[in-house]
KEVEXSE-690717 format. One record per residue: x, y, z of N, C-alpha, C in turn. Coordinates in pm, whole numbers, padded with zeros to 5 digits, always signed. Layout:
BEGIN
XYZXYZXYZ...
***
This chain:
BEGIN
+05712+12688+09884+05636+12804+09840+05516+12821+09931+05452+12909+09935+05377+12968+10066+05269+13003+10019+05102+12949+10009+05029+13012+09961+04927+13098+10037+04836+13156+10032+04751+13245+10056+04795+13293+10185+04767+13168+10285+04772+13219+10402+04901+13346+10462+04975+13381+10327+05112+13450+10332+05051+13637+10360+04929+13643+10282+04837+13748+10291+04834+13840+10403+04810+13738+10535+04838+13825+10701+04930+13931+10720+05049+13919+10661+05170+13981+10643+05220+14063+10515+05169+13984+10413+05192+14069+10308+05147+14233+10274+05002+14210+10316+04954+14315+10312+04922+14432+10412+04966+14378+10576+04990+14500+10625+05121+14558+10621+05195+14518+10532+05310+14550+10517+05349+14645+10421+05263+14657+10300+05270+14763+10242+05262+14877+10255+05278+14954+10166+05264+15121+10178+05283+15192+10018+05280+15317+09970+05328+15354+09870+05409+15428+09848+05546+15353+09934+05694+15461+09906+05755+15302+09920+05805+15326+09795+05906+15203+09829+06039+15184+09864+06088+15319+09941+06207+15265+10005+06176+15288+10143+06243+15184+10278+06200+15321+10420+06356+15237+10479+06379+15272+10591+06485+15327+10663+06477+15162+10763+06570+15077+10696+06592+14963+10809+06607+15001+10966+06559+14888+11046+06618+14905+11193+06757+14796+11235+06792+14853+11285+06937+14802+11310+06925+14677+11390+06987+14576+11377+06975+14471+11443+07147+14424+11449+07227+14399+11593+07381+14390+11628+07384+14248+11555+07494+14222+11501+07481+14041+11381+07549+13949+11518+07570+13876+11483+07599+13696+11568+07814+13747+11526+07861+13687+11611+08005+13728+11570+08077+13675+11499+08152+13742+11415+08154+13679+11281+08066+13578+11199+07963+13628+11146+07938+13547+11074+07928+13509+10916+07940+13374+10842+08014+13360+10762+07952+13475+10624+07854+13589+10682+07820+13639+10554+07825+13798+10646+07837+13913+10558+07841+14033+10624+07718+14085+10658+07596+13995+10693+07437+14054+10717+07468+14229+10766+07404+14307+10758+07382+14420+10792+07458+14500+10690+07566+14451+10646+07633+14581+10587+07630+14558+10421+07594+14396+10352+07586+14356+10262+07434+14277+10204+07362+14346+10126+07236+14237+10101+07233+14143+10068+07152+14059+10107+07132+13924+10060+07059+13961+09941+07085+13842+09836+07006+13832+09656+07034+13737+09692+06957+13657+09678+06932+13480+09681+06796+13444+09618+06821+13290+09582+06700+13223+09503+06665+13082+09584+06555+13077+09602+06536+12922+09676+06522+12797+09535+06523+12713+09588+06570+12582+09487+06477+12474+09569+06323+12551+09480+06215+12463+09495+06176+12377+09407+06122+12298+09494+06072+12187+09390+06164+12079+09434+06299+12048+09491+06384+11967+09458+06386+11870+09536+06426+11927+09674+06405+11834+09774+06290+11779+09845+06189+11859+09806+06032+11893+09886+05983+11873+09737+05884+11782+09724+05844+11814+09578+05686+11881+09581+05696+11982+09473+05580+12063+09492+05518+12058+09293+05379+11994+09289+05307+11956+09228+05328+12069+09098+05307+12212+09133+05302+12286+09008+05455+12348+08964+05587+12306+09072+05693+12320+08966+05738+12178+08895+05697+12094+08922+05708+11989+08839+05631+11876+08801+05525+11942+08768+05386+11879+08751+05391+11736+08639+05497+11721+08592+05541+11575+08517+05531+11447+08599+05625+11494+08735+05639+11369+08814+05497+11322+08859+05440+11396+08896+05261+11400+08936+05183+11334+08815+05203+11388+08706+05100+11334+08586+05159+11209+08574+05317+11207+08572+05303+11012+08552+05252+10942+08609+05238+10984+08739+05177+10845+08816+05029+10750+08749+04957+10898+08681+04860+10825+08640+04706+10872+08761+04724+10904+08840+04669+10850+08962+04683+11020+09040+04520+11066+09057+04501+11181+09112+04468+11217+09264+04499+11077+09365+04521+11100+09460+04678+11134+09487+04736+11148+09403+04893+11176+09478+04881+11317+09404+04894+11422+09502+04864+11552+09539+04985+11595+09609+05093+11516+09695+05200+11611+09749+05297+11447+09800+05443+11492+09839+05518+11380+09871+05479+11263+09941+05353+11303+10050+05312+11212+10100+05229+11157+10003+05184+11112+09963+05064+11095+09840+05152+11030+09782+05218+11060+09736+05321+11000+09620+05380+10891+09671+05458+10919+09781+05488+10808+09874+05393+10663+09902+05238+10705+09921+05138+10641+09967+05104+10515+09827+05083+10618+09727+04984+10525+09660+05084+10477+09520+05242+10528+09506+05311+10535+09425+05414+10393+09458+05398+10286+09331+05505+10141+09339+05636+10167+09447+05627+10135+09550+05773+10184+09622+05911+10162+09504+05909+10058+09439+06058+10091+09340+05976+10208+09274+05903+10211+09214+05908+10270+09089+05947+10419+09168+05895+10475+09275+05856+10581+09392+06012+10621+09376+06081+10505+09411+06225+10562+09427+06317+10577+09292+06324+10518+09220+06379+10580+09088+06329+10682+09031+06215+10720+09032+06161+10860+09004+06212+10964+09084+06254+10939+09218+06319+11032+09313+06463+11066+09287+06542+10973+09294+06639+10944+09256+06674+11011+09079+06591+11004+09036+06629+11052+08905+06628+11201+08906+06458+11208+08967+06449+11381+08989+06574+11472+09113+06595+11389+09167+06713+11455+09259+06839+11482+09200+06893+11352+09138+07019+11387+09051+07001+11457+08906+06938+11529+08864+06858+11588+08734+06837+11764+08771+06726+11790+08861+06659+11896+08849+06765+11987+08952+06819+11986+09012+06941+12079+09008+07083+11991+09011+07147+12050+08953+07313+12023+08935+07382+12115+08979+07554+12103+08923+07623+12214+09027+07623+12302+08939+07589+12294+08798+07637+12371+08687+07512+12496+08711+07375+12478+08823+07287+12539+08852+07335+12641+08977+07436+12620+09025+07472+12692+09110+07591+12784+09060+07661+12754+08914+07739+12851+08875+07683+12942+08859+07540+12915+08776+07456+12966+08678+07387+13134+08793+07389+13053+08958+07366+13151+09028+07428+13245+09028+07543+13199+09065+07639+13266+09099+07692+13363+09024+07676+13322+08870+07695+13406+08766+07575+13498+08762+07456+13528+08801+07374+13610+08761+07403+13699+08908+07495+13690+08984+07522+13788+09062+07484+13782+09249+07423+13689+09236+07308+13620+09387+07444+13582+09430+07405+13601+09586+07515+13561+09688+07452+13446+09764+07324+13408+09787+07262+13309+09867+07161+13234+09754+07101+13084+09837+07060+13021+09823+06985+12934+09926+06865+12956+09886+06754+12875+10001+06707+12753+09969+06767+12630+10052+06750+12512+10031+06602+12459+10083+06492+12442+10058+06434+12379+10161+06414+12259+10147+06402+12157+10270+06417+11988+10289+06341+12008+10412+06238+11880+10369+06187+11814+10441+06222+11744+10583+06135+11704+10674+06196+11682+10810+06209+11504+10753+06105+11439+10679+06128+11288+10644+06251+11260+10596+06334+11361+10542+06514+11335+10537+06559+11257+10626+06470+11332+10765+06587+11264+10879+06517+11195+10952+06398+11173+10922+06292+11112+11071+06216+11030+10971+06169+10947+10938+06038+10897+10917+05989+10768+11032+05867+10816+11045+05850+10660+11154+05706+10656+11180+05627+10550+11237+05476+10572+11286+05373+10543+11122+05473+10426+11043+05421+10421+10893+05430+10510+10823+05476+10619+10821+05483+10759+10710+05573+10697+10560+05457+10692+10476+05517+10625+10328+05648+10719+10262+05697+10861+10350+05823+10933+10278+05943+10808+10191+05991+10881+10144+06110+10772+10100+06287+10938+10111+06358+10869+10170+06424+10901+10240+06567+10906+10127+06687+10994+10122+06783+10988+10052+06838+11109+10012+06759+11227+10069+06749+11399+10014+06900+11463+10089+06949+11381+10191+07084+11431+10265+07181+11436+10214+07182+11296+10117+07339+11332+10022+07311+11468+09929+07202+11502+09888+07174+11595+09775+07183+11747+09852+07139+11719+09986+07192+11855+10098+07359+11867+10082+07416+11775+10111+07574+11783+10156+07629+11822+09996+07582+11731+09869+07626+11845+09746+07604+11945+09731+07515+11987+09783+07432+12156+09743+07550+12257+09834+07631+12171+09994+07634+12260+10056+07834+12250+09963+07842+12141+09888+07984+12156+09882+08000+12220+09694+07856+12230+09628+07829+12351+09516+07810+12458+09579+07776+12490+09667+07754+12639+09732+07901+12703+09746+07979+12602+09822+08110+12638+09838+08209+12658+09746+08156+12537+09607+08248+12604+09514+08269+12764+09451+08117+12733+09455+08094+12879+09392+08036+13021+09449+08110+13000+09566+08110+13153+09667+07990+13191+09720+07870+13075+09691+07746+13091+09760+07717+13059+09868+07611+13134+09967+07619+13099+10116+07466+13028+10120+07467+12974+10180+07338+12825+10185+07249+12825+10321+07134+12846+10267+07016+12883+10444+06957+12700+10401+06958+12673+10514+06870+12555+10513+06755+12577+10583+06676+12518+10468+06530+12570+10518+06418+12454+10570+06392+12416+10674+06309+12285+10711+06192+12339+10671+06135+12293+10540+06035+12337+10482+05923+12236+10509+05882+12134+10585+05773+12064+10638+05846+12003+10742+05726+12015+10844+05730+11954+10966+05612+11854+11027+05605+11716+11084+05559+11636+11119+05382+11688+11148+05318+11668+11103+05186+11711+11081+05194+11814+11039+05256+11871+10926+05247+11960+10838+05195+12113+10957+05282+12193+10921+05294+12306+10996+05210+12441+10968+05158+12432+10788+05105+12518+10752+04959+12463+10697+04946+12320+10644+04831+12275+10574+04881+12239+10431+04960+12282+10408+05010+12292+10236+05056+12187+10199+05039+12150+10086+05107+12067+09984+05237+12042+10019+05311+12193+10040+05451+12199+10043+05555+12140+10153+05454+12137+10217+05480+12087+10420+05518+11919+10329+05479+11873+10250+05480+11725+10268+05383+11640+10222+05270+11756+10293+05151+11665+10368+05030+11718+10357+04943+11751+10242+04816+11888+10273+04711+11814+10355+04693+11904+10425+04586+11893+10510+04469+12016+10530+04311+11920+10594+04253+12056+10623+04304+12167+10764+04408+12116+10781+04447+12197+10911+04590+12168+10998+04660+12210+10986+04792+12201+11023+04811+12119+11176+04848+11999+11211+04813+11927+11314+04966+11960+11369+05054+11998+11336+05211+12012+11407+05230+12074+11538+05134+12184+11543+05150+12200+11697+05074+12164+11805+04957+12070+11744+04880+12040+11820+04913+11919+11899+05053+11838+11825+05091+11701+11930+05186+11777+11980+05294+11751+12087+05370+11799+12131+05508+11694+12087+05472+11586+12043+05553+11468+11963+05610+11536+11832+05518+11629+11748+05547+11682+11650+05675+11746+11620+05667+11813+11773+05730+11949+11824+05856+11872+11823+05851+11779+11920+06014+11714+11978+06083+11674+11871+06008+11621+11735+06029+11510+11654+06147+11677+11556+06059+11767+11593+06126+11857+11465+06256+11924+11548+06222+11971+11713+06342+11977+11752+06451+11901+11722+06447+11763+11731+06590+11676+11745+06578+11696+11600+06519+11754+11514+06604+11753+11327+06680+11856+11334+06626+11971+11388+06712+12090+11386+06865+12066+11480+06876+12024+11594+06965+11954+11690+07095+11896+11577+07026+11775+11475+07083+11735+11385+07138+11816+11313+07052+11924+11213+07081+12009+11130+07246+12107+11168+07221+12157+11298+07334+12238+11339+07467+12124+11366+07428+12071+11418+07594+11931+11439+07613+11934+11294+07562+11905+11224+07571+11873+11091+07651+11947+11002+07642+12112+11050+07696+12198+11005+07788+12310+11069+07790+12299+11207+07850+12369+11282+07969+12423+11174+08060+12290+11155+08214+12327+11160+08195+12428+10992+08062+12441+10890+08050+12499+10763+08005+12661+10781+08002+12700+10872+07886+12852+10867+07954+12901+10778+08089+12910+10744+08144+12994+10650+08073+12983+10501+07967+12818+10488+07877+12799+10393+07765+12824+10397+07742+12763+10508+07601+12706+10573+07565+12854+10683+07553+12916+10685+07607+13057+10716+07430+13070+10812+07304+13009+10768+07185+13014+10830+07161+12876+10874+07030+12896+10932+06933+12769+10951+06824+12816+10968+06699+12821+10888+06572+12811+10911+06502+12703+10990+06433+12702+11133+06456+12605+11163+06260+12547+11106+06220+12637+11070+06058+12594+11027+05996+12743+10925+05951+12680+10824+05892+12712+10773+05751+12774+10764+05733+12868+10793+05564+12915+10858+05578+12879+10976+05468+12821+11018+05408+12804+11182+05319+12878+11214+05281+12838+11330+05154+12932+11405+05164+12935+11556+05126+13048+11579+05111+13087+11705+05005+12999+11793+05045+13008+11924+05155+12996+12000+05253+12952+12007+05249+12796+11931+05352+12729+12002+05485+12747+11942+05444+12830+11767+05609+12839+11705+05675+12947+11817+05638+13029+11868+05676+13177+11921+05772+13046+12036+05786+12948+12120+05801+12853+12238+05947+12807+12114+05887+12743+12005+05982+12684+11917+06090+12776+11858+06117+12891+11817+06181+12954+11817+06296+12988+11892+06258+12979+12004+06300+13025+12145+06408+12866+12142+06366+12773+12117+06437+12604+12159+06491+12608+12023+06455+12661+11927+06527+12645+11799+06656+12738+11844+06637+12846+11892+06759+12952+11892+06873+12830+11960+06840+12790+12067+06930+12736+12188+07002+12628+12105+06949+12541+12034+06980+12447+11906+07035+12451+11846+07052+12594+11791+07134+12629+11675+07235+12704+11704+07213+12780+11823+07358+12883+11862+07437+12796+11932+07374+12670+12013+07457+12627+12072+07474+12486+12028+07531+12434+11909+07579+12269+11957+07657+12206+11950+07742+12268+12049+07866+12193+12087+07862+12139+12205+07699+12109+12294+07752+12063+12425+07811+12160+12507+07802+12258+12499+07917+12372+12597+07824+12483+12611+07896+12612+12683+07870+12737+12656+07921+12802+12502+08004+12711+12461+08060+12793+12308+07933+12847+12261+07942+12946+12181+07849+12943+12079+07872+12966+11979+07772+12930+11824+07808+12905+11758+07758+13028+11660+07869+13068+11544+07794+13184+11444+07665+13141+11347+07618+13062+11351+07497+13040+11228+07362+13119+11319+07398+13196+11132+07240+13288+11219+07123+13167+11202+07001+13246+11271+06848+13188+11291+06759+13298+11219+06720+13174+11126+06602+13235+11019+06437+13222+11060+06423+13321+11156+06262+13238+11214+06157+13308+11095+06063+13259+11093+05954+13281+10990+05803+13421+11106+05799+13491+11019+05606+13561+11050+05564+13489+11116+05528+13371+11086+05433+13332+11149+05279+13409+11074+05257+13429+11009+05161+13494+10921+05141+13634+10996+05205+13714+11119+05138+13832+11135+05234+13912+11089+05168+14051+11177+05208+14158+11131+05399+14171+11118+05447+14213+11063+05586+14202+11094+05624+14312+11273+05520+14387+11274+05546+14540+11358+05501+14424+11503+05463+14343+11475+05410+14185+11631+05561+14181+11692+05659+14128+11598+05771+14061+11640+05875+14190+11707+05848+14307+11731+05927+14410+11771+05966+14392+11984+06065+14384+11953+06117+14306+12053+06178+14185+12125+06108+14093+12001+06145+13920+12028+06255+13899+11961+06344+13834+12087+06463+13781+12017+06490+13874+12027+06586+13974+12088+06652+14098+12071+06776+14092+12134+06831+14134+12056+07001+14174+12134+07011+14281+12268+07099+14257+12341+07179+14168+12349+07186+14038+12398+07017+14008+12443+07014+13896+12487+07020+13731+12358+06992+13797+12266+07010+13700+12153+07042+13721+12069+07199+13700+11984+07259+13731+11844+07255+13618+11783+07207+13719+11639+07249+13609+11545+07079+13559+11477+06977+13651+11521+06864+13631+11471+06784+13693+11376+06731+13627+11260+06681+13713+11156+06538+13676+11114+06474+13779+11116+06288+13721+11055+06302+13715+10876+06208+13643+10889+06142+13585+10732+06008+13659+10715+06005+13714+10609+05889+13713+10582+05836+13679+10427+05705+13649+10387+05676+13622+10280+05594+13687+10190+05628+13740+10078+05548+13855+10000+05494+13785+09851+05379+13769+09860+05326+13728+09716+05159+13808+09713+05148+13833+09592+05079+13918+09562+04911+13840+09447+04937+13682+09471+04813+13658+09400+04737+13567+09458+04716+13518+09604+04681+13436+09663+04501+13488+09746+04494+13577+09662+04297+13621+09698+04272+13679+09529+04102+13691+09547+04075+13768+09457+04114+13889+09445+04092+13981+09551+04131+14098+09479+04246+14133+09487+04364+14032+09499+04504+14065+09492+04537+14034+09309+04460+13905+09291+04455+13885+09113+04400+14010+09021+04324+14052+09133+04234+14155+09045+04282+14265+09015+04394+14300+09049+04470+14426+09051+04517+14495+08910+04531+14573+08875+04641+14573+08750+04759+14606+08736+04801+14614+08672+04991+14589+08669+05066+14696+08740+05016+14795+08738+05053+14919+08762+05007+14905+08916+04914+14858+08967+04879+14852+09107+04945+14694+09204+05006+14644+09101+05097+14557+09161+05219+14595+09185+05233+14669+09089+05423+14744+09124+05406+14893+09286+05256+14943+09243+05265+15041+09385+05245+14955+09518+05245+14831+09504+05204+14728+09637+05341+14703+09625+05413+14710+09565+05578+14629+09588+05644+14707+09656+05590+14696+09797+05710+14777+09891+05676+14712+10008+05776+14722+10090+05753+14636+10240+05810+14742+10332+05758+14826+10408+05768+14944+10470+05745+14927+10652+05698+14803+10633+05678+14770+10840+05768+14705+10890+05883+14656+10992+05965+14650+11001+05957+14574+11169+06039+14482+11244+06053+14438+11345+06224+14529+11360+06266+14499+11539+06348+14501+11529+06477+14404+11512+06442+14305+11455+06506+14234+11364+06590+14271+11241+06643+14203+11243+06736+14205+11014+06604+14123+11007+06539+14199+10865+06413+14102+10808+06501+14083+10644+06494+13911+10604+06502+13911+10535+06307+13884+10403+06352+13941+10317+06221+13868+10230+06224+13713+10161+06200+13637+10222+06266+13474+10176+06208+13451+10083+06049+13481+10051+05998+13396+09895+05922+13531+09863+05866+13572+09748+05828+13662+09676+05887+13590+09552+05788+13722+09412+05801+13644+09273+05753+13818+09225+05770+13744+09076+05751+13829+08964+05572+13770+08902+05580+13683+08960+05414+13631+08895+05291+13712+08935+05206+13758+08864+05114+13844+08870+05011+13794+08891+04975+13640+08870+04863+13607+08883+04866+13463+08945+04759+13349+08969+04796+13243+09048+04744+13106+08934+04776+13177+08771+04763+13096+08662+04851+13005+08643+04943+12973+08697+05068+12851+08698+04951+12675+08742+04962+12598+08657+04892+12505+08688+04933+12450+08799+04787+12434+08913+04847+12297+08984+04904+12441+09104+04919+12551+09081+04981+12676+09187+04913+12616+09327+04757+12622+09308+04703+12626+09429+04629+12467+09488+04732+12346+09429+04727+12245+09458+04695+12155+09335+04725+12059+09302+04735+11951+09203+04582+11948+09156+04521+11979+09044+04388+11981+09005+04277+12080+09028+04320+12156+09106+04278+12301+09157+04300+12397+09040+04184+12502+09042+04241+12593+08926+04271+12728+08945+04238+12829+08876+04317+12956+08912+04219+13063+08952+04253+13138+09074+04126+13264+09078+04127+13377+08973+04237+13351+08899+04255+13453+08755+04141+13415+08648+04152+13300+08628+04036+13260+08526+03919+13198+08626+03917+13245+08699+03765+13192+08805+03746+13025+08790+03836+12951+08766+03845+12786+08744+03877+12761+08944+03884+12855+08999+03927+12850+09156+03752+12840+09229+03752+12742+09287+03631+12709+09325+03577+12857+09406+03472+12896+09385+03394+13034+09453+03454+13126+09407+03562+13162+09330+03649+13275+09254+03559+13368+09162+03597+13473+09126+03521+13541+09062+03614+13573+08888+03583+13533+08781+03699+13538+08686+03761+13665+08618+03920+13655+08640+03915+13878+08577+03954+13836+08452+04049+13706+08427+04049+13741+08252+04143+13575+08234+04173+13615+08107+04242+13425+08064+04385+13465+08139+04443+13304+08132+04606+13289+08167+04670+13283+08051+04578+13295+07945+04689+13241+07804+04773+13377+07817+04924+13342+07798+04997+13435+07777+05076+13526+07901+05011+13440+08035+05065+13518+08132+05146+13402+08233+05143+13288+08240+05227+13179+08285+05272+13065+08164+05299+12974+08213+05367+12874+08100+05488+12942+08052+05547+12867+07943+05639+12901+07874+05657+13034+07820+05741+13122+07838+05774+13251+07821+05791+13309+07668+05777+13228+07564+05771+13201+07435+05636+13265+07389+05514+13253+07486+05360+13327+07469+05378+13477+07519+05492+13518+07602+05459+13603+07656+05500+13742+07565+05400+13813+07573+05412+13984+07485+05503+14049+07545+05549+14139+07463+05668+14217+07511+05625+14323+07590+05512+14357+07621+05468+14474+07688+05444+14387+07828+05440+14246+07862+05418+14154+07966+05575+14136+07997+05653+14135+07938+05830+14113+07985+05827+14233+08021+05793+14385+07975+05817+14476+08026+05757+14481+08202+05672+14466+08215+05612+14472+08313+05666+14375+08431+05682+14194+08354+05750+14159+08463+05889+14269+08524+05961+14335+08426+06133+14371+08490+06076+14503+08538+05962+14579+08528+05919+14649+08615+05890+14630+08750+05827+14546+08772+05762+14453+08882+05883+14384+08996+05978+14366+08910+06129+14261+08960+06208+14378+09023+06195+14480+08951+06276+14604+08995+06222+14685+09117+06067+14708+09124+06051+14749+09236+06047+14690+09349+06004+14566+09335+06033+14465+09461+06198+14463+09526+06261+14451+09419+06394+14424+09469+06456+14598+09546+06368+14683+09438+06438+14807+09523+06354+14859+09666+06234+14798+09694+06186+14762+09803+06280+14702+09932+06281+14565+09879+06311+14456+09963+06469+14530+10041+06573+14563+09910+06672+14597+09943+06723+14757+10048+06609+14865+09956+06566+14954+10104+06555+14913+10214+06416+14864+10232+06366+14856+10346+06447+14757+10443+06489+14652+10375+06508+14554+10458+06668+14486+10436+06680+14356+10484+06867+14321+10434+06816+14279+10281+06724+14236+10245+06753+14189+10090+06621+14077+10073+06645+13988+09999+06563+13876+09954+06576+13777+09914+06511+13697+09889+06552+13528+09831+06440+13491+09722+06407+13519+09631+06307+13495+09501+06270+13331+09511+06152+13303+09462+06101+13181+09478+06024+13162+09360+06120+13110+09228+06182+12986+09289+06287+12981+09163+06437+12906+09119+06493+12941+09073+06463+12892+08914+06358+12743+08933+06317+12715+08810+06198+12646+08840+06113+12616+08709+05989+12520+08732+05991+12435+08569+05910+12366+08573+05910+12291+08459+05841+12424+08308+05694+12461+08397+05612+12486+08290+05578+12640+08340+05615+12730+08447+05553+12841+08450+05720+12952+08466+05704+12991+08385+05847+13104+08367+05762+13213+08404+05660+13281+08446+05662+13395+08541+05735+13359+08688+05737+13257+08714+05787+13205+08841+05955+13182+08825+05998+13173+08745+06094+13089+08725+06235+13212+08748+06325+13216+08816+06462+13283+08777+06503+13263+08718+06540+13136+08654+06620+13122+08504+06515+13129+08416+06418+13092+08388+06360+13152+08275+06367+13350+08280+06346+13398+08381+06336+13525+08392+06518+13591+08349+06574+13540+08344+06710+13559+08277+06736+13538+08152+06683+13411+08114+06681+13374+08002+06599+13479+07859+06474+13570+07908+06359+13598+07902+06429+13787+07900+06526+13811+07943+06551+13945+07989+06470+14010+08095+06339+13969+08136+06283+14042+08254+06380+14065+08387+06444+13988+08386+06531+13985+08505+06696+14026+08474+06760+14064+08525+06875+14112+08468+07015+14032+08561+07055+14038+08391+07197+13920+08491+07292+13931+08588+07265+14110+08581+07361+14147+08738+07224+14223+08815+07178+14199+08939+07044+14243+08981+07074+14380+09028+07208+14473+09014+07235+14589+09039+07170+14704+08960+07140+14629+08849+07104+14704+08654+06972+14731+08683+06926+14879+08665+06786+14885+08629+06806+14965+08511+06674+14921+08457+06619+15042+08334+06477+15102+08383+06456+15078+08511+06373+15174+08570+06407+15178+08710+06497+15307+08661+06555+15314+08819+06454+15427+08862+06349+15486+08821+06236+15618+08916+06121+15514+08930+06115+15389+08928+05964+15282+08901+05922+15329+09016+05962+15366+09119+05910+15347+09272+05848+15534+09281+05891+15592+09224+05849+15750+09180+05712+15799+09180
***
């Protein structure tokens, strides 16, 4: 999950028409999904492999112990057995395959895995604990049962790529591109990643090869990620798995030109849309969150929307780091407060029916956004322990969200 710094992009990206006119981008040949002519609806399946503090803020409170703040942490100061049966439990537990019917049945064609680079590398003392690959290779042979196509997403990279929690590793400042060790260490995962999957695209159909990044050096990485992934067979063959590169936090209208056919098929941008990561994005009201739900700037790329939500505010405990509080209720250090969270995260059981209305308002224009403007989207995230504004199965469960995402009951919202 992607916080604030997602803002760069989010918001010059808006406008107040929420449909506009994709740019054409030629696809990779055959590849195992119909990009261009079919949208992506997909859900990422956070929390699982990458563990992130506020969708499963249990594993965190057991420890007891408020220096463990993100996997590394946990790793660090957490009993190595005890470290690993807690992993082990939460891995075989918090998704199953019966979670991928469950997709599949609400109508989604994709699924965004993200895993850590300590899957495949740990070294130089890094306390990770390692075992998330067998739980990749089930995900990719539940994907297959059930007609879903699977982006793997390297969601932290070796000095954390963005600063976040989510990288692994929070830091005051993203050190990944600043070694050039970082760099190599994440190349040879991706190297891995594609051998790994070559002979599946018909599953494994993407590869994200990083998550965020920053300029300069991702714009260099991209470029060695493409070569990585189109090609690894050792040969000139090449291979169909598209490339999921990320913003990079700017403008989307930056990337117009990079990576372009015909010199490179088979490439698709990410971008990330969330709407509560400043004050005056919390500060908004409901009605001025649904006229922001449009993404109208465009590369010449296929842009997919990889994480976006239905959450209105950044009241999910633990959202903006383990013990941190919310700029909704001004508990966010220097925040200014617009009103309580009771009733607008947590369990969906508090929530008013004029607040379910609003979420499937909110769900509807985004999606009839995302799906205008662009190939489609990937919602983030498919469950959490304790915040069902976030949650896709709670949002199903809940009716805000609808079990075939074709269904509106506000089909003029964007009007």
């Amino acid at each position: 999950m992607l916080p604030f710094i997602a803002l760069a992009t989010s918001l010059v990206a808006f406008s107040h028409i929420c449909v506009a006119t994709p740019v054409y981008q030629p696809a990779a040949d055959a590849p195992g999904f119909p990009y261009g002519s079919q949208k992506v609806r997909g859900v990422n399946l956070g929390g699982w492999l990458v563990l992130e503090s506020w969708i499963t803020p249990s594993i965190f409170d057991n420890t007891g112990d408020n220096r463990v703040i993100d996997e590394f942490t946990f790793g660090q100061f957490v009993d190595r057995d005890t470290a690993a049966s807690v992993l082990q439990d939460h891995w075989n537990t918090w998704i199953t395959e019966s979670d991928f019917a469950a997709i599949a049945a609400a109508g989604l064609n994709h699924v965004r895995l993200p895993i850590g680079y300590w899957a495949f590398d740990v070294s130089g003392g890094e306390p990770f604990h390692q075992g998330q690959i067998t739980f990749l290779n089930k995900a990719v042979t539940w994907a297959s049962n059930h007609g879903l196509k699977l982006i793997v997403d390297l969601h932290g990279a070796p000095g954390s790529q963005n600063g976040f929690d989510n990288s692994g590793q929070k830091m005051d400042f993203p050190e990944w591109q600043s070694n050039s060790n970082n760099v190599q260490r994440t190349d040879a995962i991706i190297k891995t990643l594609a051998n790994m999957f070559k002979g599946q695209t018909n599953v494994v159909t993407t590869i994200a090869p990083l998550n965020d990044g920053v300029l300069p050096v991702v714009q260099q990485y991209w470029f060695d990620s493409y070569g990585n992934i189109r090609f690894p067979f050792g040969t000139a063959q090449e291979s169909n798995t598209m490339v999921l590169i990320h913003d990079a936090f700017q403008p989307l209208s930056t990337w117009n030109g990079f990576m372009a056919a015909p010199s490179f098929q088979g490439v698709m941008m990410d971008t990330h849309i969330y709407q509560v990561f400043s004050d005056d994005l919390v500060a908004q009201t409901q009605d001025q969150h649904i006229s922001r739900a449009t993404l109208s700037s465009f590369t010449t790329l296929w842009t997919v929307v990889g994480e976006w939500t239905t959450a209105r505010t950044d009241c999910a405990r633990n959202l903006n780091g383990r013990g941190i509080g919310a700029r909704f209720d001004g508990t966010f250090p220097g925040s200014t407060k617009v009103g309580s969270c009771t009733g607008l995260t947590g369990s969906s059981s508090g929530f008013s029916s004029s607040y379910k209305t609003f979420l499937r308002q909110y769900f509807e224009a985004q999606i009839d956004s995302y799906e205008g403007g662009a190939q489609g989207w990937i919602y983030w995230t498919w469950k959490a322990e304790n915040a069902d504004d976030w949650s896709y199965q709670a949002g199903l469960a809940g009716g805000w969200i609808p079990q075939n995402p074709t269904n509106r009951q506000f089909p003029n919202i964007c009007s």
